[in-house]
N, C-alpha and C positions, 0 to 999 in steps of 0.2 A: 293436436297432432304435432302440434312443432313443440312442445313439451317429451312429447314421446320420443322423437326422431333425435331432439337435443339430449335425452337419456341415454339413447343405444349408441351415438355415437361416444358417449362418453363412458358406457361401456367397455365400448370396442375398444378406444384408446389404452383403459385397463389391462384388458385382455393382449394387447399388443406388449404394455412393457411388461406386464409377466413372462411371454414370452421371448422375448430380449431378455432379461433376467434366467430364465432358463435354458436359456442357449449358451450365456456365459458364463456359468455354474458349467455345463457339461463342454466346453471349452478347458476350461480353467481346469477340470481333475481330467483331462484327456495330456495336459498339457504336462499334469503332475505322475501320471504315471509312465507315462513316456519318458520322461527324466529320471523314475528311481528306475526303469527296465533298464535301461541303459547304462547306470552304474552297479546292475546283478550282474555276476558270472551268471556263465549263459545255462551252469546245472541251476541256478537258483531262480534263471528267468522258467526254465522249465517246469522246476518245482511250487513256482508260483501260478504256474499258467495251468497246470493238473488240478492243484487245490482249487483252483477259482472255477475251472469246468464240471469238477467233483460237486461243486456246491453249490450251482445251477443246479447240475441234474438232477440233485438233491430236493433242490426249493421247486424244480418242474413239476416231481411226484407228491409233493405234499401240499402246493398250494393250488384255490381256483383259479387261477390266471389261466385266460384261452389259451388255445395251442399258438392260435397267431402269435400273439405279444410274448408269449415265452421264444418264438424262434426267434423275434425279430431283437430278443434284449439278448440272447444267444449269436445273433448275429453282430451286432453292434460288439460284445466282448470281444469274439474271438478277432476282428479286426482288431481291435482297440492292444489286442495281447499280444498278436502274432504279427500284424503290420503295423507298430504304431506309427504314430506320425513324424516325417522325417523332420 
């Protein structure tokens, strides 16, 4: 039992900095596109933010991804384009 219990915590410890690793990965390119939006004129931040919406709704009709996870990576864009981070 305490073989088992010393497994899944060291599981979970796994699981923990994956996700620490994965929050600093979407850190880090939130961080980097926020800097090039900022140095596009604002016809080129538009024309960047059309393509990228174009190409969602694109990848929404053609892949199985549920509806949830398509709105919720649709929602996370369109902050990410239209408010980035100050």
């Amino acid at each position: 039992m305490k073989n088992l219990i010393a497994e899944l915590l060291v599981k979970l410890a796994e699981k923990e900095e994956e996700s620490k690793e994965l929050v600093a990965q979407v850190e880090a390119l939130e961080i980097v596109v926020t800097a090039l939006l900022r140095h596009m004129t604002p016809g080129d931040q538009q024309a960047l933010i059309a393509s990228v919406e174009g190409a969602l709704q694109e990848a929404d009709t053609a892949s199985g991804v549920s509806e949830r996870d398509s709105e919720l990576l649709e929602q996370y864009i369109k902050k990410l384009l239209r408010h980035p981070r100050s």
